[in-house]
N, C-alpha and C positions, 0 to 999 in steps of 0.2 A: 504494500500500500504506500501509494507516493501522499506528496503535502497537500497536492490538489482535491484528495478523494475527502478531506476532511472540511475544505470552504464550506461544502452545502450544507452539513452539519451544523456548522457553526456559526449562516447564518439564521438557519431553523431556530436554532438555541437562542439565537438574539432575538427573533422575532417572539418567539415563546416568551422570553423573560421580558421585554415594552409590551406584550399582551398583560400579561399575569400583572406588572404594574401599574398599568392602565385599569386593570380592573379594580387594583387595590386604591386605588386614587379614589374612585367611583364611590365602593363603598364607603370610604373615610368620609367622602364629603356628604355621603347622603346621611349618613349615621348622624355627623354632626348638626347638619341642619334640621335634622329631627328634633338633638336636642334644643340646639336654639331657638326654635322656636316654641319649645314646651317653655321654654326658662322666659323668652318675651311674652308668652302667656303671661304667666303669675306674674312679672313684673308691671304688666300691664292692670291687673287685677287689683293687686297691692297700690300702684295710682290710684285706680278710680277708688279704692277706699279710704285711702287719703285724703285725697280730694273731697270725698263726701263729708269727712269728718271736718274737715278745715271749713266748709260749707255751713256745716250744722256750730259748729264754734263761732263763726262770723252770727248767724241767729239770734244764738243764746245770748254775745253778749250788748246785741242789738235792742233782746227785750231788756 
């Protein structure tokens, strides 16, 4: 076996491995903006509760 029998190999190999990280990229970023956006939920939640409280304090010391 000469050096040439092994190029195809090893561009198969490269391509498998920019596959394989391509994919992993994917998941990382889908995973994360999963959470992101659970976590801009409740931060958003935690505002409007705020906000309501700060709302209802503006009232009380209006009466």
């Amino acid at each position: 076996m000469d050096l040439f029998s092994f190029v195809p190999i090893i561009f198969f190999l490269v391509y498998i491995f920019i596959f394989v990280f391509v994919a992993y990229l994917l998941i990382t970023v889908i995973l994360f903006m999963k959470r992101k956006n659970r976590s801009d939920e409740l931060l958003l939640q935690k505002m409007d509760e705020l906000s309501q409280r700060l709302v209802e304090l503006k009232e009380d010391k209006r009466s």
